[in-house]
N, C-alpha and C positions, 0 to 999 in steps of 0.2 A: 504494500500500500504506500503509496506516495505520502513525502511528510504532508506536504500540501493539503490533503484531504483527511490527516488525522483531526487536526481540528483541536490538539489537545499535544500535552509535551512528547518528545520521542520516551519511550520507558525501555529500561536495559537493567544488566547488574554488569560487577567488576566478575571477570573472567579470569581463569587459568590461560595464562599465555607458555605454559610448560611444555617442551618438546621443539617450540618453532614457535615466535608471532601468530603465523597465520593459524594457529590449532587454535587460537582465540576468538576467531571468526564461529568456526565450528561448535565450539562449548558455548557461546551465545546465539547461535541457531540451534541449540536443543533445549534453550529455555524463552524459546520465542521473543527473543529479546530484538529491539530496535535499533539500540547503540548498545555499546560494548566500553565497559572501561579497563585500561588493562595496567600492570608493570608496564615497561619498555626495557626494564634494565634491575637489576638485585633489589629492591626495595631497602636491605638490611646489609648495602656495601656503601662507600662514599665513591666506589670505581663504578662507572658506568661504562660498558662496552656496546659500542658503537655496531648496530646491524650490520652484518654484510649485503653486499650488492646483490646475494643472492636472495638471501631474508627478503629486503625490502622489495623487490621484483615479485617474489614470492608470494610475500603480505598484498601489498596491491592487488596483483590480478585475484589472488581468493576474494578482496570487499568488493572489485569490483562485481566478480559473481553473486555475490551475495545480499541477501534482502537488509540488511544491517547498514544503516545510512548514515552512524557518527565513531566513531572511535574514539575516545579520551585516553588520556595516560593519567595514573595516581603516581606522584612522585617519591624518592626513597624516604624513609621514618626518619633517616639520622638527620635529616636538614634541619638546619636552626640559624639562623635568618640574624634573629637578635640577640647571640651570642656575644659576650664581651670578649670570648676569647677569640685571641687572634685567628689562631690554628684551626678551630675547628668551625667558622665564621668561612675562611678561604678554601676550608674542603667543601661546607656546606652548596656555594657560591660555584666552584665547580663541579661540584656533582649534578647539583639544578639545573646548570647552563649544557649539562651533559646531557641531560634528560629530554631540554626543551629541543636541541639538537637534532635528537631522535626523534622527538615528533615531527620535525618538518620531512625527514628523511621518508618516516613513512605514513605520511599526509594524517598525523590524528591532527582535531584540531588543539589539542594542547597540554599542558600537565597540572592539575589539581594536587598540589600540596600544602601543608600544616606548615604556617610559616612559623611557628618556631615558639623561644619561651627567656623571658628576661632572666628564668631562675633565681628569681629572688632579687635579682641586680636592678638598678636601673630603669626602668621602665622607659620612658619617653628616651632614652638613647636608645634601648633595644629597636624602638619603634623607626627611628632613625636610621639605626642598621638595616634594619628590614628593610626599608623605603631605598639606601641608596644600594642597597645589594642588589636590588631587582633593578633600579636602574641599568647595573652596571653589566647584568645578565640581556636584558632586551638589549643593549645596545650591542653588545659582544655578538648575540647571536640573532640575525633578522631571519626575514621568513614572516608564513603566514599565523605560525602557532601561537598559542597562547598563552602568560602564563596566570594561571588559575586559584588564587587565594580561598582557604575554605575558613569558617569558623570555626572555635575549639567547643571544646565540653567544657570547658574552665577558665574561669575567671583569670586567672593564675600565669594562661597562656596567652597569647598576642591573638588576637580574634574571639576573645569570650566575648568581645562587646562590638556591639555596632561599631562604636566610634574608635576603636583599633583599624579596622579594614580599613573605613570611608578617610581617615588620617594618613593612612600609608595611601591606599588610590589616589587620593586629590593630590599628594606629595610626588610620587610618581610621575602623574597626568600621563598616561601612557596609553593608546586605545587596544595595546595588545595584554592590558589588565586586567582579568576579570575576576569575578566571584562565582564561590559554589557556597549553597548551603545545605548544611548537613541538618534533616529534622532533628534527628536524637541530642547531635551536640546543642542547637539552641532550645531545644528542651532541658537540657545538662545545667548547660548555662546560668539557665533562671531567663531567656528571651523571651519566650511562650510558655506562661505556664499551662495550656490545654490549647489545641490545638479546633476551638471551635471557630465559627466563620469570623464572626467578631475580632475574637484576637486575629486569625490568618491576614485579615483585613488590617489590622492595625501593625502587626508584624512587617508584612511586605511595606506596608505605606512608610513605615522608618527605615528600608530599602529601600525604598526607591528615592525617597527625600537624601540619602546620604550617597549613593554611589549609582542613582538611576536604575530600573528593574532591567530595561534594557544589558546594565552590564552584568547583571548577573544570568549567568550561561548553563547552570548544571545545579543539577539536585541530589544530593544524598539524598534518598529516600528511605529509612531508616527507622523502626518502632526504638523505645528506649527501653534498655530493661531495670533503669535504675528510675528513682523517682527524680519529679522537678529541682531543678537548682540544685540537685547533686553534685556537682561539678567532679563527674565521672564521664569517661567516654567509652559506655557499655552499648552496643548494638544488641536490639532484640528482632525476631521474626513480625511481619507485616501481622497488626492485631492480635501478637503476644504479650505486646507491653504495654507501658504506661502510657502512651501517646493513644495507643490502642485503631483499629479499624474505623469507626469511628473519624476520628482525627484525619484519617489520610483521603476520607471519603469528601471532607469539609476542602482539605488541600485542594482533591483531583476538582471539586466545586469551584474553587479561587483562579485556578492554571485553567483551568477548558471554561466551555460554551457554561454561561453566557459571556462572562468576564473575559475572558480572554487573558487574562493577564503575563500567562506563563508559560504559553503556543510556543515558545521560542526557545523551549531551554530541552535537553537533554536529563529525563531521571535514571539514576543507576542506583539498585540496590547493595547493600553491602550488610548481608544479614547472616546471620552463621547455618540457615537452612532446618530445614525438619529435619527429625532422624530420617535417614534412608530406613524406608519400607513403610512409610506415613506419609509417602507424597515426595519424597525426594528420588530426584535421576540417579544416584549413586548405587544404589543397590544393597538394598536387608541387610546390612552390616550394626546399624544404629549408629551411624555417627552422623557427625553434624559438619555438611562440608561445603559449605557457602551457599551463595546463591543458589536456589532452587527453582525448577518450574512454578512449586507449589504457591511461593512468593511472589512470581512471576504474574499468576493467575490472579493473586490475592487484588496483586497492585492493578494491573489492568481492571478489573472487578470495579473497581471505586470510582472509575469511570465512567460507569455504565456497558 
C-alpha cells in the first residue's frame, strides 16, 4: 500500500539486522511491518565498520523489492554527547558520525540516538556539548541523513524535558535535526502522565511550540512497564503496561484521520515481544525476543 493512501503514520519495529543488512528487510516483512529500524553497526562498540560495496548493493536492491518504505538506524548505547570527559566525548562524536555515514551509504533516512547524560556534572555545559558535537558531526559528514534526537526516561538525562531537545535544536538550527519520541520514556519522565486525548493534545502542542511537529520524524511506540515519573527506561508489550491499549488507541486518534497530525512520521516498536507460542514468530521456546507480529497487530488494531 502506498504511504500516500495510508492516511495514518508508517508502523514498523526495530529489527535483527544479524547475518547481513538486508536479513532486516526480511525479519520486518514477517511482522508486516512498514518501516524497519535497525543497528547499522555494534550498538555496544565505539568502532563502527563501514558496509561493504557489496552489503550496500545488496541492502538496496532487497528495499527496493520490498513493501517496506522507511529504514531508520538506532545509534550505539555508549554515545554520550554531554560528557565532560574529553576521551570518551571524541569516541562518542566518532562513533555517531560513523553511524550517520552508514546511513547515507545505504539510503536509511537517519540515526535515532540517546544523546547522552551530564552525570551529575554540569548540566547546561553538557547541553552545550551536545549542541556543538552535532554540529561538528553534520558538518563533517553531509548527505541526505538525519540525525535523530530521542527523549530519555529520566530527568537525570539530556532529553527528560522538552526544553533539553528544543535548547540543543534551536542551538544547532540545522534542518538535518530531528526528533523521535519514545511513549514509555515521556511517560518515565513525568511528560504525560496518561496518555488520554487531552493530554496527547497538550503533549504534542508543547512539541510543536518548541521544535515544530513537522521536525519531529519517528515514534517509539512503546507500553511502559514501570509507572508514571518513574524515571526508568523499562519497555512493556502494546497494552501490557501502564500507558496500556487504551493510551495508544487515543495516540493512533491524534496521528490519523481526522487530525492529521502525525501522517508524517514513521512508528517503530521496541517491545521485548510475547512469549513464543502466545503469538510470537519465534517459536514454543517461551522466551521473549522482541518485536513481534502479535504487537504488530496490537498497534495496527488502534487504528482501526
Amino acid at each position: 500500500m502506498a504511504k500516500s493512501l495510508l492516511h495514518r503514520p508508517l508502523l514498523g519495529a526495530h529489527v535483527s539486522a544479524a547475518g547481513g543488512l538486508w536479513n532486516a528487510i526480511d525479519n520486518g516483512e514477517k511482522l508486516g511491518a512498514e518501516c524497519i529500524q535497525i543497528f547499522g553497526a555494534s550498538p555496544r562498540s565505539y568502532t563502527a565498520k563501514l558496509p561493504t560495496a557489496e552489503t550496500i548493493v545488496r541492502f538496496q536492491q532487497r528495499l527496493k523489492e520490498s513493501p517496506i518504505k522507511k529504514v531508520y538506524q538506532h545509534g550505539a548505547y555508549l554515545v554520550n554527547l554531554g560528557s565532560a570527559d574529553t576521551a570518551t566525548l571524541k569516541r562518542s562524536i566518532g562513533n555517531l558520525a560513523a553511524h550517520l555515514e552508514i546511513a547515507n551509504l545505504i539510503g536509511s533516512e537517519g540515526v535515532i540516538f540517546h544523546v547522552g547524560s551530564p552525570n551529575g556534572g554540569d548540566r547546561p555545559a553538557a547541553l552545550a556539548s551536545a549542541a556543538g558535537a552535532m554540529k561538528e558531526i553534520l558538518g563533517k559528514i553531509k548527505g541526505p541523513a538525519q540525525l535523530i534526537m530521542e527523549n530519555s526516561g529520566s530527568v537525570k538525562k539530556i532529553g527528560g524535558s522538552i526544553a533539553d531537545l528544543e535548547w540543543i535544536f534551536k542551538k544547532v538550527n540545522d534542518p538535518r535535526l530531528k526528533i523521535c519520541i519514545d511513549t514509555a520514556h515521556a511517560f518515565e519522565a513525568g511528560l504525560i502522565e496518561a496518555y488520554t486525548p487531552a493530554n496527547i493534545k497538550k503533549f504534542f502542542g508543547a512539541w510543536d511550540e518548541a521544535v515544530g511537529l513537522e521536525n519531529v520524524v519517528a515514534l517509539h511506540a512503546n507500553d511502559s512497564k514501570t509507572l508514571y515519573n518513574s524515571q526508568n527506561d523499562k519497555h512493556e508489550n502494546i497494552g501490557q503496561g501502564y500507558i496500556g491499549i487504551a493510551g495508544f488507541r487515543a495516540l493512533a486518534g491524534f496521528a490519523a484521520k481526522p487530525q492529521n497530525r502525525l501522517t508524517h512520521t514513521s512508528w517503530f516498536l521496541e517491545v521485548p515481544g510475547f512469549p513464543a507460542g502466545g503469538g510470537s514468530a519465534s517459536g514454543g521456546d517461551g522466551k521473549q525476543n522482541g518485536p513481534d507480529k502479535q504487537n504488530m497487530d496490537l498497534l495496527k488494531s488502534c487504528f482501526g
